[in-house]
C-alpha positions as CSV (number, residue, x, y, z in Angstrom):
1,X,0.0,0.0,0.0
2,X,1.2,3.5,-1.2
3,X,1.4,6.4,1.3
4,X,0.9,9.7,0.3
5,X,4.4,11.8,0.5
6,X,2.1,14.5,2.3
7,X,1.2,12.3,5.3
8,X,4.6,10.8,5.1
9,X,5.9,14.5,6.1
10,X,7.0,15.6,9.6
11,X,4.3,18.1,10.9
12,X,6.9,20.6,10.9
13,X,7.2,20.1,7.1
14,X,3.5,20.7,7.2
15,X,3.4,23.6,8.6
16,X,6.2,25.3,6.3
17,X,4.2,24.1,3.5
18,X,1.2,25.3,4.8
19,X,2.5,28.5,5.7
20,X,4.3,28.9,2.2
21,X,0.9,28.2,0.9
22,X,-1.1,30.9,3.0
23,X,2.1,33.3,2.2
24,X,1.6,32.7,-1.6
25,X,-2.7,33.8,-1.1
26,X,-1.8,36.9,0.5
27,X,0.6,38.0,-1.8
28,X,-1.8,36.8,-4.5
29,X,-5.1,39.1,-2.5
30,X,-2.8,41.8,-2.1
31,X,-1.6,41.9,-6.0
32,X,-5.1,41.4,-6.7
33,X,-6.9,43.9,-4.5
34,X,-4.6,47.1,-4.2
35,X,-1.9,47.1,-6.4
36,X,-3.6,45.5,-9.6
37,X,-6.1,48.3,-10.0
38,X,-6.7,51.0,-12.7
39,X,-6.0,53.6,-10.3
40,X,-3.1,52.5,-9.1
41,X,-1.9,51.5,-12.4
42,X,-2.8,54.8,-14.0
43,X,-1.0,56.4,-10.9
44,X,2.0,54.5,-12.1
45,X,2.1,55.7,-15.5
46,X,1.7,59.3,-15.1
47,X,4.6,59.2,-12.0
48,X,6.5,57.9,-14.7
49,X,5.5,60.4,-16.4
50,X,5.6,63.4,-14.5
51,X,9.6,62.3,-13.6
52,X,10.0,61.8,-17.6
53,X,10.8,58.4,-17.6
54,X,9.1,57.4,-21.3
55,X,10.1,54.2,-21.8
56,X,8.5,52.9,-18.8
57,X,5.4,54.3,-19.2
58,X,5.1,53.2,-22.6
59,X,4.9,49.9,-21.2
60,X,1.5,50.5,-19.8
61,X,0.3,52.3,-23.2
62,X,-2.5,50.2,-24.7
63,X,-1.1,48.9,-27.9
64,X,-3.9,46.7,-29.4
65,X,-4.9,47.2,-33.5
66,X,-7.9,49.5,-34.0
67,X,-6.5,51.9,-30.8
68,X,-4.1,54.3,-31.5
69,X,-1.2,54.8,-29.9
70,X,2.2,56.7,-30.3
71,X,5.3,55.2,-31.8
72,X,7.4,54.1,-29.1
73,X,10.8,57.2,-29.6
74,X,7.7,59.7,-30.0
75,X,6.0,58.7,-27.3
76,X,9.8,59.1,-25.3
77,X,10.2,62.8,-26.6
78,X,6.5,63.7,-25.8
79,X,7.0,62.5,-22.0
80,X,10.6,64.4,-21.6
81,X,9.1,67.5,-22.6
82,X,5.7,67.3,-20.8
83,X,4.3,69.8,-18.3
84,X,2.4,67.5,-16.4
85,X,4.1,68.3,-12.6
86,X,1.8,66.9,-10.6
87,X,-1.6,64.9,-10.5
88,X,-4.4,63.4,-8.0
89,X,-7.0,60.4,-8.7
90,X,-10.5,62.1,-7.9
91,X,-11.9,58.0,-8.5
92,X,-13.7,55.8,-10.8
93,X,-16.2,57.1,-13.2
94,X,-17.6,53.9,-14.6
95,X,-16.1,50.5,-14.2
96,X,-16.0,46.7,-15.3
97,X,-14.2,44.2,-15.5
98,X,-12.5,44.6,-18.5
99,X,-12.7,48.7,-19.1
100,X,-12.9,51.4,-16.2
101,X,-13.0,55.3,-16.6
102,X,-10.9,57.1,-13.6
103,X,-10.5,60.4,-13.8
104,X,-7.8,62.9,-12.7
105,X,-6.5,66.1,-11.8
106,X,-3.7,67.1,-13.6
107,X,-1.8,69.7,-12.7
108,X,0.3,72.1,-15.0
109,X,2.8,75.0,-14.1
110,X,-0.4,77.7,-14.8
111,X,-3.5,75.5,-14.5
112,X,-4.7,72.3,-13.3
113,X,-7.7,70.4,-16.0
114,X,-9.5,67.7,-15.2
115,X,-9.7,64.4,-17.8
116,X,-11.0,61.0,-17.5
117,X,-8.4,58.2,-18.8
118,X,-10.0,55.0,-20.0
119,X,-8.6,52.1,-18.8
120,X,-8.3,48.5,-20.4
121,X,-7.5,44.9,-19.0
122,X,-5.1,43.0,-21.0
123,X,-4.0,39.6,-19.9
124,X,-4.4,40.8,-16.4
125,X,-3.0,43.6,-15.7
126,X,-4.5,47.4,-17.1
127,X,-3.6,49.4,-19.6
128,X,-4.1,53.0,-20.3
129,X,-5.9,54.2,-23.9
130,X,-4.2,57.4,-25.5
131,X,-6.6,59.2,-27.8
132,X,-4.8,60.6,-30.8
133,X,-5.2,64.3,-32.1
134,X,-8.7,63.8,-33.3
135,X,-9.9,62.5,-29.8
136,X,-10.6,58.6,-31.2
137,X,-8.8,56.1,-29.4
């Protein structure tokens, strides 16, 4: 008769493999629940580019076809020479689970506008949609 290696284990065994396993669901909840949102992503991706760091926030640049979005060097020059000094989330304006609306304050040298990003879920994590010069994304 066979017996299971997890019965064969020492209960200390158990308990580091039953603590590795509660470690891995928190880490998991926590990914999930605060740092996997559209806020927080969106709050990534204009830090990045408030400090002017382009090619990291293209990464977050929804790049499907039918959307538009910048080439990658003139998305880089746009973000080194931005204004953008500052922002706040005010929250979510409409939400899913695959497209949210957050809108922000974003504040300039001589005035502060308010604009609603759209936000998209791709393979888990979210995205942000530009909208070219005629306002289509």
């Amino acid at each position: 008769m066979q017996i299971s290696p997890f019965i064969q284990m020492g209960k200390r065994k158990k308990a580091i493999a039953g603590f590795a396993v509660l470690l891995a669901a928190i880490v998991y909840a926590v990914y999930t629940f605060w740092y996997n949102t559209p806020e927080k992503a969106l709050e990534r991706y204009l830090s990045l580019i408030v400090s002017k760091q382009g090619e990291k926030a293209y990464e977050y640049v929804y790049k499907e076809s039918g959307s538009y979005y910048p080439k990658r060097g003139d998305f880089v020059h746009s973000a080194k020479t931005t204004k953008l000094l500052d922002f706040k989330v005010l929250g979510v304006t409409k939400s899913d689970n695959t497209s949210t609306e957050v809108k922000v304050l974003l504040q300039f040298a001589r005035l502060d506008k308010e604009k609603v990003f759209t936000m998209k879920k791709v393979f888990g994590n979210w995205q942000v949609v530009l909208h070219g010069p005629d306002g289509k994304s």
